[in-house]
Backbone as a ProteinNet text record, in pm:
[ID]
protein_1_A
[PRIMARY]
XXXXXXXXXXXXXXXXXXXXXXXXXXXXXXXXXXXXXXXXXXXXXXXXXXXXXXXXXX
[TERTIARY]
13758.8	13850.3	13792	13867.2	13796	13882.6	13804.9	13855	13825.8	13922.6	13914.5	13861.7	13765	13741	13858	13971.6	14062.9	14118.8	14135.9	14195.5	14112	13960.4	13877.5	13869.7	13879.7	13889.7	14070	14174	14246.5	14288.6	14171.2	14193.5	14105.4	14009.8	13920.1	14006	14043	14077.2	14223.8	14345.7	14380.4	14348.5	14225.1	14102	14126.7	14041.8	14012.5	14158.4	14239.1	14370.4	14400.9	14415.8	14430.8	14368.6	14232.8	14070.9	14124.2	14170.3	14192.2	14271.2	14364.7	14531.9	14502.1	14442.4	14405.2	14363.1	14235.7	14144.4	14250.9	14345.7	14381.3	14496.5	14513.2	14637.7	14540.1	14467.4	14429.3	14313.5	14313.6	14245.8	14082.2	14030.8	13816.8	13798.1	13722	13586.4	13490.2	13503.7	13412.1	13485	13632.2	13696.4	13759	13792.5	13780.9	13632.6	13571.3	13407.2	13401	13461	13467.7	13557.4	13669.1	13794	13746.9	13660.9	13596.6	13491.8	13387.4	13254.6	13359.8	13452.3	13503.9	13627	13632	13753	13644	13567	13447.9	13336.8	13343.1	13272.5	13351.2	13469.4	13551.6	13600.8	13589.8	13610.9	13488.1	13366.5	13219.9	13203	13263.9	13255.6	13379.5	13506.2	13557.7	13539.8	13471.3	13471.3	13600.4	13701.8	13823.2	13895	13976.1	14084.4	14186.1	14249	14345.5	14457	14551.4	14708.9	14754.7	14753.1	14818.1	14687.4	14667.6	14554.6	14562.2	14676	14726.6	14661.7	14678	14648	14468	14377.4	14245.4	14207.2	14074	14004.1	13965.4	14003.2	13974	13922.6
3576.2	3470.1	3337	3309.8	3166.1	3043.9	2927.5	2785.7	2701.7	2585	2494.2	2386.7	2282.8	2173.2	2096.9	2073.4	2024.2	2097.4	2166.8	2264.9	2220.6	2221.1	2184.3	2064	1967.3	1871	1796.7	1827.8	1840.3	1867.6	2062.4	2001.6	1943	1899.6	1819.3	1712.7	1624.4	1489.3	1545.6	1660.5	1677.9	1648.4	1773.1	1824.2	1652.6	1568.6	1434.9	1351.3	1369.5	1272.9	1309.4	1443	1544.6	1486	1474.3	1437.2	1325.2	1255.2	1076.5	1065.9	1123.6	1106.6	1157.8	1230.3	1290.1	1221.4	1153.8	1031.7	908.2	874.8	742.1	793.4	900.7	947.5	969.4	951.8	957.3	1082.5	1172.5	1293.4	1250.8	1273.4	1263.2	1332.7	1233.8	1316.5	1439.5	1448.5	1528.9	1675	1621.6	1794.8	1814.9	1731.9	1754.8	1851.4	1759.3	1885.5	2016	2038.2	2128.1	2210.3	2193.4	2261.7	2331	2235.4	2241.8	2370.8	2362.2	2405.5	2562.3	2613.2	2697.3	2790.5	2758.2	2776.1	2861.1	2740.4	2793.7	2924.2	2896.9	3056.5	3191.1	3116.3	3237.7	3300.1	3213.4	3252.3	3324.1	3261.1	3332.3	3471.8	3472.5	3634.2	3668.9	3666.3	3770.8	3727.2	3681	3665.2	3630.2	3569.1	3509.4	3447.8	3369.6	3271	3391	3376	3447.8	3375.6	3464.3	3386.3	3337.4	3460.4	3384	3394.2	3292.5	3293.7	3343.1	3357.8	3436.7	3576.4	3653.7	3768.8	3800.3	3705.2	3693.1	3768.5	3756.8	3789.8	3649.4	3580	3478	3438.9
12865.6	12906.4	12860.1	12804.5	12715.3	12770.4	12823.4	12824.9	12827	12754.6	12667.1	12730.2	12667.2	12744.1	12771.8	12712.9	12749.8	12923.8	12923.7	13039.9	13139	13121.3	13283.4	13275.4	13167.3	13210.7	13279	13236.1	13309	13425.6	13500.9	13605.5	13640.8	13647.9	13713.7	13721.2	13663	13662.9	13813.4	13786.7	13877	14039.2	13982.3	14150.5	14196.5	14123.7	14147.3	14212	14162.5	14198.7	14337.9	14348.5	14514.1	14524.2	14547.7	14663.1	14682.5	14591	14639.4	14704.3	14660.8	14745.1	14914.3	14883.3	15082.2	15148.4	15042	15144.9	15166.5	15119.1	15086.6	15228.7	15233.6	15361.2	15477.7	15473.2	15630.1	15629.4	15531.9	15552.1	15568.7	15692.9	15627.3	15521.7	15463.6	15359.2	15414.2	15506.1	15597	15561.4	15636.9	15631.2	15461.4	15381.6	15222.8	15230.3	15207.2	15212.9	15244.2	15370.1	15432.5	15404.1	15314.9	15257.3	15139.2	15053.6	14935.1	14934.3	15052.9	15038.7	15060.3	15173.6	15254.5	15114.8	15035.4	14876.5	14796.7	14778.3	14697	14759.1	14875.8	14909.9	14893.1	14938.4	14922.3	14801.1	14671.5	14569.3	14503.8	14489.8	14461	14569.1	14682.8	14742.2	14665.4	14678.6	14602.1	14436.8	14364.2	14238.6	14175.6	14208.1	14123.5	14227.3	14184.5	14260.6	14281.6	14426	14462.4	14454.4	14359.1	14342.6	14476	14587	14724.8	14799.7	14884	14948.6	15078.7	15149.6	15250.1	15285.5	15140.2	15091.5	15111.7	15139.7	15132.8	15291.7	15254.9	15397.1	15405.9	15542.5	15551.7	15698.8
[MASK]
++++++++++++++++++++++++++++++++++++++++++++++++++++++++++

């Protein structure tokens, strides 16, 4: 599976616009963090992004 620097940098700059837009609505940085750190475990235990996340052990 190959991808392009264009593609991660796209979403990154995305990732980035979300993160802002949350903080700028009221959301803490604290629970962003905490959304962040809690995605990412769950993706490194099951090894791939789940299309529906519903579907997860969560």
């Amino acid at each position: 599976m190959s991808v392009e620097l264009n593609e991660i940098e796209e979403a990154e700059v995305e990732l980035e616009e979300w993160l802002i837009e949350q903080a700028e609505n009221g959301v803490p940085e604290i629970v962003l963090i905490g959304l962040l750190r809690d995605y990412a475990d769950d993706i490194e235990h099951l090894g791939y992004v789940p299309r529906m996340w519903g579907e997860t052990e969560r």
